[in-house]
Structures are given as structure tokens and as C-alpha cells.
TIDRENMAR-299492 format. One record per residue (C-alpha): x, y, z; residue in three letters; chain. Coordinates in nm, 4 decimals, decimal comma. Layout:
% residues N
xx	yy	zz	r	c
X	Y	Z	ala	A
...
% end
This chain:
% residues 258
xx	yy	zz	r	c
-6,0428	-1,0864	5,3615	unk	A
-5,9602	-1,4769	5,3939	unk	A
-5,6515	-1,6132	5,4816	unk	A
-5,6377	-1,7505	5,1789	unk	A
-5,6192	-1,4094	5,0116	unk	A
-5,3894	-1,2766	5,2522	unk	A
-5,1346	-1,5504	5,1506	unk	A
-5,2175	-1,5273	4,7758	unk	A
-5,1207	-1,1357	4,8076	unk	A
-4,8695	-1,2017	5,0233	unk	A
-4,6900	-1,4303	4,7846	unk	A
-4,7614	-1,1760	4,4814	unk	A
-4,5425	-0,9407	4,7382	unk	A
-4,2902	-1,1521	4,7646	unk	A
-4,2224	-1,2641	4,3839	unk	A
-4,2475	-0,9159	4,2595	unk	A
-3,9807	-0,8131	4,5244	unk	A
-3,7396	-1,1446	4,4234	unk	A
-3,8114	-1,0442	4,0641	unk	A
-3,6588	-0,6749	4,1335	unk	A
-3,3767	-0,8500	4,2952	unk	A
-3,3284	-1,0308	4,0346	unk	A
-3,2838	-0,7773	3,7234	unk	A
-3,0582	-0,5289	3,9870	unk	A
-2,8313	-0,7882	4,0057	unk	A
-2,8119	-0,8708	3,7013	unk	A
-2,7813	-0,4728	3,6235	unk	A
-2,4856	-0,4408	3,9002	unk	A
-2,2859	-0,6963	3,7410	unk	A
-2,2939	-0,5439	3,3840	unk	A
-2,2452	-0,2069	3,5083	unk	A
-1,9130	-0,3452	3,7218	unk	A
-1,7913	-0,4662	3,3743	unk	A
-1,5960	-0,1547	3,2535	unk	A
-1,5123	-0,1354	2,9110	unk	A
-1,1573	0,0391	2,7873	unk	A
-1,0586	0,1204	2,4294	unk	A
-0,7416	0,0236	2,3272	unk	A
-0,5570	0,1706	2,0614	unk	A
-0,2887	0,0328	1,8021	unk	A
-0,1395	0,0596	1,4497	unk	A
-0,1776	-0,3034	1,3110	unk	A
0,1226	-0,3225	1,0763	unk	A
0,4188	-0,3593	1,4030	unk	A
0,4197	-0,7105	1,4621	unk	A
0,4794	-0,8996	1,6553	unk	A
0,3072	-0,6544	1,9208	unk	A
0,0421	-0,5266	1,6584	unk	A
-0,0481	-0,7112	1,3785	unk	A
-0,3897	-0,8519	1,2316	unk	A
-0,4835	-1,2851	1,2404	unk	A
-0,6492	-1,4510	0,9143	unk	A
-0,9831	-1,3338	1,0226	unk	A
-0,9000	-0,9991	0,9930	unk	A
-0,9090	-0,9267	1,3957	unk	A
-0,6149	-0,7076	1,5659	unk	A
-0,3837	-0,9560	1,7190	unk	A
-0,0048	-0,9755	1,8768	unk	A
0,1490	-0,9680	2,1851	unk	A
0,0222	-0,6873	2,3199	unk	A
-0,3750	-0,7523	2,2079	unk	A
-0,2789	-1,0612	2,4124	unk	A
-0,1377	-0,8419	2,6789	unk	A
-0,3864	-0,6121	2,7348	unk	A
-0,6619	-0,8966	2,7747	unk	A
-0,4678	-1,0421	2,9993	unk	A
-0,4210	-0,7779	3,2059	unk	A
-0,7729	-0,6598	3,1671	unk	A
-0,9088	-1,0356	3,3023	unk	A
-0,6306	-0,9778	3,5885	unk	A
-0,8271	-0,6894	3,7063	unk	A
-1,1252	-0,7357	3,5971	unk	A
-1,2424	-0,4989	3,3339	unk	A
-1,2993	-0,4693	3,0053	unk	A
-1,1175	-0,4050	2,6404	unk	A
-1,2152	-0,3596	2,2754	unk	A
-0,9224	-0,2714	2,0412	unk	A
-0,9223	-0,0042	1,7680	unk	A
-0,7344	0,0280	1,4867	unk	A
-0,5471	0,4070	1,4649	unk	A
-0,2482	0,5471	1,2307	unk	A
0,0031	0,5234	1,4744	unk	A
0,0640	0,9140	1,4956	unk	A
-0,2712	0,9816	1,5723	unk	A
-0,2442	0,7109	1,8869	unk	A
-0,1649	0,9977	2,1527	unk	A
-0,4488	1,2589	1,9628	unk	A
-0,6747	0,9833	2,0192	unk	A
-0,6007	0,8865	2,3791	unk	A
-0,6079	1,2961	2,4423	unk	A
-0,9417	1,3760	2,2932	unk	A
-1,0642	1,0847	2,4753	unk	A
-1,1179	0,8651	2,1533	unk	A
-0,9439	0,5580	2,2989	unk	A
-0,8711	0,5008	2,6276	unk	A
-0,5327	0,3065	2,6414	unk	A
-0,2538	0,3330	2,3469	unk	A
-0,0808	-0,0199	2,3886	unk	A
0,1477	-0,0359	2,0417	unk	A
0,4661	-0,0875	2,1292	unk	A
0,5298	0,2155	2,1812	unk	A
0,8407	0,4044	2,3569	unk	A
0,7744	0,5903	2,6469	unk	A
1,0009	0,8412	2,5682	unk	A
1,0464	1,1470	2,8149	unk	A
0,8990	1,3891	2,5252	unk	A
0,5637	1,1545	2,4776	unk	A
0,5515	1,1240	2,9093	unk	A
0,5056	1,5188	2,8625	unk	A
0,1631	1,4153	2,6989	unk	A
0,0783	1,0921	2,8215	unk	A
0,1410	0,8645	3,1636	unk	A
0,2968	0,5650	3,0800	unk	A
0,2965	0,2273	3,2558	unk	A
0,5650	0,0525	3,3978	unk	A
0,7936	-0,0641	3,1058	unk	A
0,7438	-0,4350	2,9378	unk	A
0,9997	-0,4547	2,6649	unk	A
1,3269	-0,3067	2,5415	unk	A
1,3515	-0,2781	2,2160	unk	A
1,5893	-0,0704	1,9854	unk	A
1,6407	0,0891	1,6629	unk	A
1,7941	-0,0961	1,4109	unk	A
1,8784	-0,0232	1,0028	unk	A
1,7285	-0,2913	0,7531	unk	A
1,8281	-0,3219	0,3666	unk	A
1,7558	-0,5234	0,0865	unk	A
1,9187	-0,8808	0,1073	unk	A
2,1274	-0,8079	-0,1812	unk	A
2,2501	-0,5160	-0,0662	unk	A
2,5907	-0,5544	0,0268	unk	A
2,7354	-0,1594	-0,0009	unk	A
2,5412	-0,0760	0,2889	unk	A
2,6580	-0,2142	0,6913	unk	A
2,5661	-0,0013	0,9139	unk	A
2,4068	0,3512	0,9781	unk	A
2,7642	0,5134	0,8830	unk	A
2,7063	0,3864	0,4875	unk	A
2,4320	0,6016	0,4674	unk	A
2,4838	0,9153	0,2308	unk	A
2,3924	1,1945	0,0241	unk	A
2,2528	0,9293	-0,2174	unk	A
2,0303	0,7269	0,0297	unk	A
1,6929	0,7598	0,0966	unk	A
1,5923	0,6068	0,3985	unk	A
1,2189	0,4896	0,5273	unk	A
1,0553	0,5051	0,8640	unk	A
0,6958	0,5257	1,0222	unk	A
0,5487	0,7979	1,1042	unk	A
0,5316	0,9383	1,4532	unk	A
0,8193	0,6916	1,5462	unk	A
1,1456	0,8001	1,7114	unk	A
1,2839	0,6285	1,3668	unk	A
1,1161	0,8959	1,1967	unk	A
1,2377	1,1606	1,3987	unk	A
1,6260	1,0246	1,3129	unk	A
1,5869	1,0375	0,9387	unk	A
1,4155	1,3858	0,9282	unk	A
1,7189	1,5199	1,1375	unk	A
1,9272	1,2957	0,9033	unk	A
1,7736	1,4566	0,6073	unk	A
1,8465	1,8149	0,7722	unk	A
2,1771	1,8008	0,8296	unk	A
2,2582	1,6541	0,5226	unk	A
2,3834	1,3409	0,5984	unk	A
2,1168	1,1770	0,3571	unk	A
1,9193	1,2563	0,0112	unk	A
1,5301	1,2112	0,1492	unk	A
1,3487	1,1269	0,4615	unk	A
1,0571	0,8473	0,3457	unk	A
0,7512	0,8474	0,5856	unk	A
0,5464	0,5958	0,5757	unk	A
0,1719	0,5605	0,7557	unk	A
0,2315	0,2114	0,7655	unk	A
0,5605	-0,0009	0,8272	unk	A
0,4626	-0,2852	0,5517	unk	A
0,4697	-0,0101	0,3079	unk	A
0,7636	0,0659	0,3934	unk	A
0,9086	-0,2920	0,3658	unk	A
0,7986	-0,3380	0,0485	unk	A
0,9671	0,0043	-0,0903	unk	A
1,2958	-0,1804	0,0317	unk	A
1,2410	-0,4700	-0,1151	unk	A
1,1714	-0,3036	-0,4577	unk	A
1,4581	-0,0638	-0,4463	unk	A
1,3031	0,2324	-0,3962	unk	A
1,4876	0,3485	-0,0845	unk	A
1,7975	0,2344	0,0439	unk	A
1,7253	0,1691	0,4143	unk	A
1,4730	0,1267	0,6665	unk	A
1,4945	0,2548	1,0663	unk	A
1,2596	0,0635	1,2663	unk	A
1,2221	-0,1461	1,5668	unk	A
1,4731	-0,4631	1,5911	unk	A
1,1631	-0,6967	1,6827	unk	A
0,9328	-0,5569	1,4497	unk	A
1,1989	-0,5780	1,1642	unk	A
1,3012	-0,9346	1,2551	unk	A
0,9364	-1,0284	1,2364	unk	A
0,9190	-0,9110	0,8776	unk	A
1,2550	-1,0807	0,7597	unk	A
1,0926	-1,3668	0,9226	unk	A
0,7293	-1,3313	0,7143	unk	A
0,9154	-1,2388	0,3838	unk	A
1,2462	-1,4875	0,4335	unk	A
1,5648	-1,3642	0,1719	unk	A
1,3954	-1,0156	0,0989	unk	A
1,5450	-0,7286	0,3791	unk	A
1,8586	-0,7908	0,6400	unk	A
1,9326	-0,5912	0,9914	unk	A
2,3183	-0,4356	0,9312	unk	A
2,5158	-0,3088	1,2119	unk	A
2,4293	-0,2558	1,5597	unk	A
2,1355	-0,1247	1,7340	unk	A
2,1286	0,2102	1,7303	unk	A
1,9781	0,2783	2,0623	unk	A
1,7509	0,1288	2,3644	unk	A
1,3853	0,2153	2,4113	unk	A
1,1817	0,0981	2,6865	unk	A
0,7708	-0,0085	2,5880	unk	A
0,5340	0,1355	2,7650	unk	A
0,1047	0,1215	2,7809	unk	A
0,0002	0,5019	2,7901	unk	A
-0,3104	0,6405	2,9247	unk	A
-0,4476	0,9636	2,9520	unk	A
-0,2356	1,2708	3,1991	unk	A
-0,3474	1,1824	3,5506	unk	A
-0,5653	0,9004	3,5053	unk	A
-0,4412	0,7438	3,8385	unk	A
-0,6743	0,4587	3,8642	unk	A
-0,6764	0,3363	3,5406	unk	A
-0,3054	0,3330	3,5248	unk	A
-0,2605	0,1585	3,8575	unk	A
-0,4727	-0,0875	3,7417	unk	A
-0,2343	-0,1830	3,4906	unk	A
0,0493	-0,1765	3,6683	unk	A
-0,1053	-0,4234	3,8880	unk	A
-0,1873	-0,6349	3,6434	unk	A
0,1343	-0,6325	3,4531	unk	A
0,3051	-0,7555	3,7910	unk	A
0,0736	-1,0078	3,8522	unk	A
0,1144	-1,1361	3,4737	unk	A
0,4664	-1,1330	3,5615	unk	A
0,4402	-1,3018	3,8636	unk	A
0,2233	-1,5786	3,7469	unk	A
0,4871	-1,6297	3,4910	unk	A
0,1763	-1,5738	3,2194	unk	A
0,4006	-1,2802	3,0917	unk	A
0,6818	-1,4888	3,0177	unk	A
0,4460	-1,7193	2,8436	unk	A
0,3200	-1,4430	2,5600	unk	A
0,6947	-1,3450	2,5013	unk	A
0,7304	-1,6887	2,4162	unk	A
0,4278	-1,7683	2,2264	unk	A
0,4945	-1,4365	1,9941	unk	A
0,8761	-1,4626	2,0028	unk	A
0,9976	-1,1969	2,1628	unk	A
1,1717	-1,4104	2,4765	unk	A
% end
């Protein structure tokens, strides 16, 4: 064989074996990209909500890709009822359940929670021209009262309802249901988070008002599934880091929760 077709074969070698090197590059950096669903009920702004185009947006959509670029990974959002959030993240449907959601000490029995990113409250809403009720202790045998489901709001009214202290407990999948049943007349009261409940007197200006004080504190928190260690460290870093950076601060600004 010539030298000439030496070379020619060894060059063949050589561009087959670059080529390889190549496309498992290319393959290590897509596989490195891991992907996490994130769950969230879209009708809790300003943490949950949807944009004009129809996408999931709010603070913590914003959050969670911000944390996600922090650490490099991953996220596409789904859109869940909000009591079927810890089902999903259980049967391994969604990965992450960031929806402002408390991290009570009865949901940390099913689910490890992040580090905490927001205290919020309940608070009691009524119609704008409602001027009987002004506060939680106006509420009667007469009043039916609204909440989401799955919420620790919901859990007040029902034991409300049971001892007597009002007329019906009103569930509702969704909280702008529930907003517009106040408006209309068609219950008396709505429990819900302060922010979320500012957000909507904001949207729909002279329709509901907050009376009385907040009824309690309740600490946000990003679940993830029992014992997922890594995952939830990874979170944890990057909330500090958004913290740090002062990009945190920045997103409680932009979505008015600062």
C-alpha cells in the first residue's frame, strides 16, 4: 500500500473518531440538562396566575426558573387543582409543588419542604358594600363563607361549619370562583391568603375588601417528594443564592409582594 493510501485511511480514522466526539458531546450536554415538573393551581396570584398568552406565570413561575438557572437544571410547569398538588408530587406526576403553599407540619408529614420564602396569612374578604361584617367575629349562623379547596382556609370554615358558628362551608376548586360568588352576593365572606386577596381587590378595584386582622401566619414553602435529598438541596441552594444576589428581592418587587 502507498503512502498515499496510508494517509488517505489514516485521515478517514481520524474524522470518523472527531465525528463520534462530536455527537457524545453533544449527547452529554443534553443528558446533564435535567428536566423537573413543577406543579401549581393558576388562579393564586400573585404567586400563580396565567399572562395574556395563556402561559402559567407569577412570582413563583419566576422563582422556580430562577432557581432552576442557579443550579442548572431544568423546569416545565403544570397546571393541577390545587388539592391534587401533593397526590401529584406523591405518585410521581410532578416533581416540585411550588404554589404558594404553607408548609404546614400536617403537609411536612407527606412532603419535604424547602426552606421558607414568604409569610403570608389568612385574612377574611367581603363585598365592598358590605358594611355589617368587620372581622371573623361577625360571622354567624346566617353566613356562608368561601374558601379553596385543600387550603388551611378551607380547613377553618369546615370546622366553622361544624361547630356551628356558621350556616355553610363554600369550597371552591378555584379561588376566582370564589371571588366572584362574593361579589354577587352569594356568600358572605371569603378566607384566603392576604396577598392573594389583595391581588384580586387590586384586578377587580371597588368589588371585595380585607376586614379585621389576619387571622394567622403561614410560612411558603417549595415541596418535593419524602426524602428526595438532592433535589431539595438543590433548591435550597438556589433560593440562598437568589437571595444573596439580591435577584430574590427583585421578583418580590416586580410582583408586589415586597
Amino acid at each position: 500500500m502507498s503512502f498515499k493510501k496510508h494517509l488517505k485511511k489514516f485521515s478517514a480514522v481520524i474524522c470518523a473518531v472527531a465525528i463520534c466526539m462530536a455527537f457524545t458531546a453533544c449527547g452529554s450536554k443534553g443528558s446533564g440538562d435535567k428536566v423537573y415538573k413543577v406543579g401549581m393551581e393558576p388562579t393564586f396570584p400573585p404567586f400563580d396566575t396565567t399572562n395574556e398568552k395563556g402561559d402559567l406565570d407569577g412570582f413563583d413561575v419566576d422563582l422556580m426558573k430562577a432557581i432552576a438557572k442557579d443550579q442548572g437544571f431544568k423546569v416545565e410547569f403544570k397546571s393541577l387543582e390545587f388539592d391534587g398538588l401533593i397526590t401529584g408530587l406523591k405518585s410521581g406526576n410532578i416533581d416540585i409543588v411550588a404554589s404558594g403553599m404553607w408548609a404546614s407540619d400536617d403537609r411536612k408529614k407527606e412532603v419535604d419542604f424547602s426552606d421558607t420564602y414568604y409569610e403570608s396569612g389568612l385574612v377574611v374578604a367581603v363585598n365592598a358594600n358590605d358594611n355589617k361584617i368587620k372581622s371573623i367575629d361577625d360571622l354567624d349562623k346566617n353566613s356562608k363563607v368561601a374558601a379553596q379547596i385543600g387550603t388551611s382556609s378551607a380547613e377553618l370554615i369546615q370546622k366553622m361549619q361544624k361547630e356551628g358558628k356558621i350556616k355553610e362551608a363554600k369550597i371552591y376548586n378555584k379561588v376566582n370562583d370564589a371571588v366572584q360568588d362574593l361579589q354577587n352576593g352569594s356568600v358572605s365572606a371569603l378566607i384566603n391568603d392576604k396577598p392573594v386577596t389583595k391581588e384580586y381587590m387590586n384586578k377587580q378595584k371597588g368589588k371585595i375588601k380585607i376586614v379585621g386582622n389576619p387571622l394567622n401566619k403561614e410560612n411558603l414553602g417549595i415541596g418535593v417528594q419524602k426524602g428526595n435529598k438532592e433535589l431539595l438541596d438543590k433548591i435550597n441552594k438556589g433560593l440562598a443564592n437568589l437571595k444573596k444576589s439580591g435577584e430574590f428581592d427583585k421578583l418580590l418587587k416586580k410582583w408586589n409582594l415586597n
